[in-house]
N, C-alpha and C positions, 0 to 999 in steps of 0.2 A: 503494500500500500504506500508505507510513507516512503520507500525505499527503494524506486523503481528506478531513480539513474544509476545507485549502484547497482542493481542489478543488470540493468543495461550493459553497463560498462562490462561486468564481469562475465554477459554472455558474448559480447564483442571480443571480448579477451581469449578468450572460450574457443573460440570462431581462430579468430587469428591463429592459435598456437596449432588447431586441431589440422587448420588446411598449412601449416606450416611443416609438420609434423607428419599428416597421414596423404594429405595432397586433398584438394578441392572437390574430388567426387566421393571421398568417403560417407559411408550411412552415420558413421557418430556424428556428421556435422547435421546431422537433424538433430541433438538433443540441445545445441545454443541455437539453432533457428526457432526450435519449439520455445524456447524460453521468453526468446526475443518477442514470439508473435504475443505469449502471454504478457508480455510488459508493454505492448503496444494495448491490449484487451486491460487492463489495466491502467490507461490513460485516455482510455474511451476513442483508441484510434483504430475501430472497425475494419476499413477497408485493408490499411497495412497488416493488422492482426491475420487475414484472409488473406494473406499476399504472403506474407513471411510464413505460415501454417503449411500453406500448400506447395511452399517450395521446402519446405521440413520433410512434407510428407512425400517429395519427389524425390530427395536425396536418400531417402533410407533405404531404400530399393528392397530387398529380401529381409530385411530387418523387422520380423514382424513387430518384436516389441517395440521396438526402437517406434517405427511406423504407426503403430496401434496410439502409442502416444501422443505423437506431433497428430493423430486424425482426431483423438478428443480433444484439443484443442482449436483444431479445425473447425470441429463440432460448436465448441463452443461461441468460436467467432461470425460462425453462423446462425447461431441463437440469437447473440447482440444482433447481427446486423438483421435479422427477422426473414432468415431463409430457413424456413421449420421444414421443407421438403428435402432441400440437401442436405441438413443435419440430421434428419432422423435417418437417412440412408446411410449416412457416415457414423452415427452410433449404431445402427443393425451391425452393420461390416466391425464396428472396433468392437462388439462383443462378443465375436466369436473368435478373436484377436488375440483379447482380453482371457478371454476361458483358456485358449488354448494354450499360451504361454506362461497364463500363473494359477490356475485351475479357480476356482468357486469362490475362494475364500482368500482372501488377498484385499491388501487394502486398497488396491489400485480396482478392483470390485466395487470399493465402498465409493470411488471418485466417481466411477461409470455412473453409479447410481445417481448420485447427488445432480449430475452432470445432465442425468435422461430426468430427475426429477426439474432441475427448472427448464429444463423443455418442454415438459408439461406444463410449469407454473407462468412462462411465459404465455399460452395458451389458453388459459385458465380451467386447466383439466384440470379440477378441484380429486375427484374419486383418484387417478394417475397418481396424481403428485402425492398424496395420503399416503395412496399403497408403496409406495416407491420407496419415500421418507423413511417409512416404518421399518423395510428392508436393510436399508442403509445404516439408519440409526441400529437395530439389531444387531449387522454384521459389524458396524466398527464399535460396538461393546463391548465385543466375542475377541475383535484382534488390538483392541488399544488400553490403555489407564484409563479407569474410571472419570479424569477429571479432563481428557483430552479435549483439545477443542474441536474438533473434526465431528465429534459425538454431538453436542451443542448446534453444530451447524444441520447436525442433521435432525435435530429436534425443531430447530426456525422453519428449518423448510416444511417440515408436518405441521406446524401453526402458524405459515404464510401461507398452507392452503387453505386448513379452515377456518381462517377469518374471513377467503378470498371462496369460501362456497358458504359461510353464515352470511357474509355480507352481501352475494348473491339471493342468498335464501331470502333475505332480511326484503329486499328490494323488491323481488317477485312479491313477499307478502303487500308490502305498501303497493304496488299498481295494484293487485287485485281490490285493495282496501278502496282505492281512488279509481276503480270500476264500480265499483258498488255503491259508492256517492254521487257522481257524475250518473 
């Protein structure tokens, strides 16, 4: 958050030594592009995040994990930018990614989740987002400390949906109220 030039800088660095090192077409130079895109998604710069992502996701060639990763980022920067048909094709594809490289129970499981939940919550798939949350919040109980914050994040998202289906609910009740007046 508060810390995104160093970050910047150190996935730049990143970058530099790895094409200095392995040469410019290696798959590890997707995991400082991946970074990069999320510090652009992090500064609310969409289009770059989508640009930097899908050249993460070009370079990692055979890398499934390597790959799987720069594509939920992908995902995500086409959440923000409000393309919900290409990102849910690219979270189908990075869940079998996902499965296969770190099996069921893995925390990078618990991200996919959190990840397919605000793509629901973007949507306002109030029932999705519930189920999801609950999932998440479950599994990273099961693999983190008790007082982790990953756990907490995934308790917000089960109660940014349903304030975001009471609040619905709430709303249908008043038209029907102000049908009934009118």
């Amino acid at each position: 958050g508060d810390r995104l030039d160093a970050a910047k800088q150190a996935f730049l660095e990143c970058q530099r030594l790895l094409v200095a090192v392995r040469g410019p077409d290696h798959p590890d130079l997707g995991r400082p592009l991946r970074g990069l895109a999320a510090v652009a998604l992090g500064r609310g710069e969409v289009e770059q995040a989508v640009r930097l992502a899908e050249e993460a996701v070009g370079v990692c060639g055979d890398e499934e994990y390597i790959a799987a990763r720069a594509r939920m980022v992908l995902a995500e920067a086409c959440i923000a930018a409000g393309s919900f048909e290409r990102a849910s094709g690219i979270l189908d594809e990075t869940s079998d990614a996902y499965f296969d490289t770190v099996g069921l129970r893995h925390i990078r499981i618990g991200e996919r989740f959190e990840l397919l939940g605000h793509f629901h919550l973007r949507q306002q798939q109030w029932p999705e987002v519930e189920e999801i949350a609950r999932q998440c919040e479950s599994l990273r109980t099961e693999l983190l400390d008790s007082g982790h914050w990953a756990i907490a994040e995934a308790r917000l998202l089960r109660v940014r949906a349903e304030i975001g289906r009471r609040s619905e609910e709430h709303m249908s009740e008043l038209q029907s109220h102000s049908d009934i007046v009118c």
